[in-house]
DOKOLDO-880622 format. One record per residue (C-alpha): residue number from 1; x, y, z. Coordinates in nm, 2 decimals. Layout:
DOKOLDO-880622
   i     px     py     pz
 NUM      X      Y      Z
...
end
This chain:
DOKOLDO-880622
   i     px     py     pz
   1   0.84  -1.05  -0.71
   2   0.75  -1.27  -0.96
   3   0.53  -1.48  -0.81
   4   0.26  -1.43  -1.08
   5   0.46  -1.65  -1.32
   6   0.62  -1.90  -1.04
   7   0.31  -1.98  -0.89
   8   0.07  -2.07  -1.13
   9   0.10  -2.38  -1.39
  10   0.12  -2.12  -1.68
  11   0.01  -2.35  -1.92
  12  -0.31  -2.44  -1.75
  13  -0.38  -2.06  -1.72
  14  -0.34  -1.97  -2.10
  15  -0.53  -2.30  -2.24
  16  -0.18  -2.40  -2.41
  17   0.14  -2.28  -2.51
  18   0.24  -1.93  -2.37
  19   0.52  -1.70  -2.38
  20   0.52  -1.64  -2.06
  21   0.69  -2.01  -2.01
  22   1.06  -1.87  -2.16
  23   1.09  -1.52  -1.98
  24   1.37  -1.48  -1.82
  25   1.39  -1.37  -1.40
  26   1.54  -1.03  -1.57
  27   1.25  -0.94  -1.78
  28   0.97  -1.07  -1.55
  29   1.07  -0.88  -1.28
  30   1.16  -0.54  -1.49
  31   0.83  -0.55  -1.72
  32   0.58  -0.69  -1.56
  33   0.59  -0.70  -1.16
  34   0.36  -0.40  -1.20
  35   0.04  -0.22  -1.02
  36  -0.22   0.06  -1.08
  37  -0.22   0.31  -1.24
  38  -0.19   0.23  -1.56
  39  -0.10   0.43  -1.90
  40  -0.17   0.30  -2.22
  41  -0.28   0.29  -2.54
  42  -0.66   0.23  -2.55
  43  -0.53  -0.05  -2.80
  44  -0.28  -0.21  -2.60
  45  -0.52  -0.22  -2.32
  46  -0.85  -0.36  -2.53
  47  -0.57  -0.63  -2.59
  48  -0.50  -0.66  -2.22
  49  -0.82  -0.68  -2.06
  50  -0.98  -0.95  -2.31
  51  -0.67  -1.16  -2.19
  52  -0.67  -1.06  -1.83
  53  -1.02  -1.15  -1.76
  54  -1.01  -1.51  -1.92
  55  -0.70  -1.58  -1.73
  56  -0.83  -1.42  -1.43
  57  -1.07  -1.79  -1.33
  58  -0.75  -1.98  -1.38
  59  -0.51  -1.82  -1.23
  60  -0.74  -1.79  -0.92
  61  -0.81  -2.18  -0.95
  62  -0.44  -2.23  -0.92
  63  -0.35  -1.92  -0.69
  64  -0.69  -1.88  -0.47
  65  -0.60  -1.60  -0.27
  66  -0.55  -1.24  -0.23
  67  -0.37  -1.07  -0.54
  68  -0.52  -1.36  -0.78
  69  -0.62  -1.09  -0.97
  70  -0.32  -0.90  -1.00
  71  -0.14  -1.16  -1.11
  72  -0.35  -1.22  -1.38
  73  -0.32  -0.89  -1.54
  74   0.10  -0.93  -1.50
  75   0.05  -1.29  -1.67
  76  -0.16  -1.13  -1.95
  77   0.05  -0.83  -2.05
  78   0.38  -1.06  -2.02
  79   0.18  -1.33  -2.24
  80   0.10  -1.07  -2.52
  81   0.46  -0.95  -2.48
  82   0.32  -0.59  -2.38
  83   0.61  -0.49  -2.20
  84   0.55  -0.19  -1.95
  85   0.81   0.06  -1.82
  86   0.77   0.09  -1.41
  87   0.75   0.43  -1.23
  88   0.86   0.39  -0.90
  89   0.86   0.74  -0.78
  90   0.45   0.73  -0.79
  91   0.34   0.53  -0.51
  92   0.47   0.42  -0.17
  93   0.28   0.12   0.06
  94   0.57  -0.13   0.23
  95   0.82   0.06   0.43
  96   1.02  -0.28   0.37
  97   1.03  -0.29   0.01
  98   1.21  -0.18  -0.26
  99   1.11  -0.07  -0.54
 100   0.84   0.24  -0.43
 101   0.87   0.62  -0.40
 102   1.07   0.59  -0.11
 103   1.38   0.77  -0.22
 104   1.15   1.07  -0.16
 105   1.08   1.02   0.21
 106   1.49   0.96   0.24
 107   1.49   1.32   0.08
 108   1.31   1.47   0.30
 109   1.51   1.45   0.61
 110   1.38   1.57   0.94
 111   1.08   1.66   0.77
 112   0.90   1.35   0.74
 113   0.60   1.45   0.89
 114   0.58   1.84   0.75
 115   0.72   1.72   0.41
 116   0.79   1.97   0.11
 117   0.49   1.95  -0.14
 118   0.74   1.85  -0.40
 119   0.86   1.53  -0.24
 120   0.51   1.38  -0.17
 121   0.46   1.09  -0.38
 122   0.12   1.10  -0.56
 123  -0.01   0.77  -0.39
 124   0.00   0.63  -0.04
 125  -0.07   0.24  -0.05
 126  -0.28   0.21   0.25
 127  -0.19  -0.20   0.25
 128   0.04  -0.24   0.55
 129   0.02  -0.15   0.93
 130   0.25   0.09   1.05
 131   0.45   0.08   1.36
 132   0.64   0.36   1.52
 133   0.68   0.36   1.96
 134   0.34   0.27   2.06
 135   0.22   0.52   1.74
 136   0.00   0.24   1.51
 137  -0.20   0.24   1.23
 138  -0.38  -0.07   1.03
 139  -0.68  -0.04   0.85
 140  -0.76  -0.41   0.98
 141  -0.76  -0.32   1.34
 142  -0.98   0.02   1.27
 143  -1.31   0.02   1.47
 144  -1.58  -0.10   1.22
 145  -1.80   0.25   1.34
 146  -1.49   0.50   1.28
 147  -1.74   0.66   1.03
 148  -1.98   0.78   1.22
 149  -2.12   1.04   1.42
 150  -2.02   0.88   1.82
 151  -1.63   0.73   1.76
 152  -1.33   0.94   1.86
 153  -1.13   1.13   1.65
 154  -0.74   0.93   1.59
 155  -0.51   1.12   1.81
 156  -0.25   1.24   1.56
 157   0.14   1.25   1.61
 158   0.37   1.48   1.74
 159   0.60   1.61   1.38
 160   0.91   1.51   1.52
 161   0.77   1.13   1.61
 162   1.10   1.03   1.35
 163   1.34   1.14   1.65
 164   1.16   1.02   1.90
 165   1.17   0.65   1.84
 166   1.41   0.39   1.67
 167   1.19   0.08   1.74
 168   0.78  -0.01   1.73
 169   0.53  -0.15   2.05
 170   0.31  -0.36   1.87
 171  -0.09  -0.33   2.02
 172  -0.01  -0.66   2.17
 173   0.27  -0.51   2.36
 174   0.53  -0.70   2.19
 175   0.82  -0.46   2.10
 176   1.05  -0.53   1.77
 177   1.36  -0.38   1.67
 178   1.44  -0.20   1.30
 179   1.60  -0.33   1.09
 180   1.63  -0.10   0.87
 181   1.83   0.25   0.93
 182   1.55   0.42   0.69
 183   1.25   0.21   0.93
 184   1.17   0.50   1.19
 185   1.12   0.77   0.88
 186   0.93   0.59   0.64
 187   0.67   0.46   0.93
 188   0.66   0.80   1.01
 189   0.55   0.91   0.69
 190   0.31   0.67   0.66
 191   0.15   0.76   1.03
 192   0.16   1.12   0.98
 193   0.00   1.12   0.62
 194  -0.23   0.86   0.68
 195  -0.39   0.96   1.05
 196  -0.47   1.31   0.98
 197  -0.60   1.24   0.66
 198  -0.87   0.96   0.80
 199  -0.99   1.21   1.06
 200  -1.03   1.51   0.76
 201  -1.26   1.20   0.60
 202  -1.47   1.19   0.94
 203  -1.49   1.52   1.00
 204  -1.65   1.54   0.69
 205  -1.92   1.26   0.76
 206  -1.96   1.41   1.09
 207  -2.00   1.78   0.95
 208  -2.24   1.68   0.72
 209  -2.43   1.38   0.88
 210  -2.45   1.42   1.29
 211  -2.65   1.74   1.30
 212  -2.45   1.90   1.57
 213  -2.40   1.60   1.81
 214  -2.07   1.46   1.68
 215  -1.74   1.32   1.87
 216  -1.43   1.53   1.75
 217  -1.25   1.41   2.06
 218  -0.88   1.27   1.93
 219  -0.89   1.10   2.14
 220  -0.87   0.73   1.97
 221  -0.55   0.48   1.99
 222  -0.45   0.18   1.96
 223  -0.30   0.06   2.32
 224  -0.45   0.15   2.63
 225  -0.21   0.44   2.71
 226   0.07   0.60   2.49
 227   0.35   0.63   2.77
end
């Protein structure tokens, strides 16, 4: 959303008259609710970053949490009236959002966790927790020692987990409906791109720093049983 512009006195964060005060709901949201990467002229974005990091206090004294930052690069593009053109096929993080690579997941049918290398999206936003049966991934509830040489191994999913479900266990045992028709397949995406590739990250630390007396067990999940 636009929250960069709606929650911040945008006066106090440019030290005077800005811009940003007349854009319209239209433009803020079609220019400038953005995210990395970014592409652009080493000009444009000299320009950009001189503005972004003396807005950056500000906007954190009037917005002190997570994002502050964020929000201060949207305020100074909008402010300099650098307009940017948003790709939403690159990336996908919320399976409740718009806006994100998920037309590519929708493409891929049954397939969701075996997908065609042309549908992938180049980025996975590993920012949400992801809920599918009892099937769970957060990066929040990850043991602190995943990295190392004694933890399990994630037990990964079964491909067809998108079939198999049409509603999540949370760890806490509380169970919660979809509700969204596209819910079960975009979870599953997320589970069966994301688990797999944190165990190939510790098999590598384990290859490489255990000396022969590593857990590959896959053994790790989040409730106490998966039935």
């Amino acid at each position: 959303g636009i929250q960069w512009k709606t929650k911040v006195n945008v006066t106090y964060v440019a030290n005077g008259p800005s811009r940003v005060e007349n854009i319209t709901f239209d433009e803020a949201r079609g220019h400038y609710v953005i995210g990395p990467p970014y592409i652009a002229t080493a000009k444009d974005m000299y320009k950009i970053t001189q503005k972004w990091t003396e807005f950056v206090p500000r906007v954190h004294d009037e917005y002190p949490h997570l994002l502050a930052e964020m929000f201060a690069y949207c305020f100074a593009a909008a402010h300099l009236n650098l307009p940017h053109r948003v790709a939403q096929s690159f990336m996908v993080s919320d399976p409740g959002a718009g806006g994100e690579g998920w037309r590519l997941i929708h493409e891929m049918k049954d397939k969701v966790c075996t997908p065609p290398q042309n549908l992938n999206p180049h980025i996975l936003h590993y920012c949400q927790r992801y809920m599918l049966g009892k099937w769970f991934i957060n990066k929040y509830r990850l043991r602190k020692d995943f990295m190392s040489c004694d933890a399990p191994l994630l037990r990964e999913p079964p491909p067809d987990i998108a079939k198999q479900y049409n509603y999540q266990i949370t760890p806490d045992g509380e169970r919660r409906e979809f509700k969204m028709k596209t819910g079960p397949s975009r979870h599953a995406y997320m589970i069966c791109a994301l688990i797999p590739r944190l165990n190939q990250a510790a098999r590598y630390y384990k290859e490489h720093h255990c000396k022969g007396k590593a857990n590959y067990d896959e053994t790790y999940i989040f409730h106490s049983e998966m039935s």
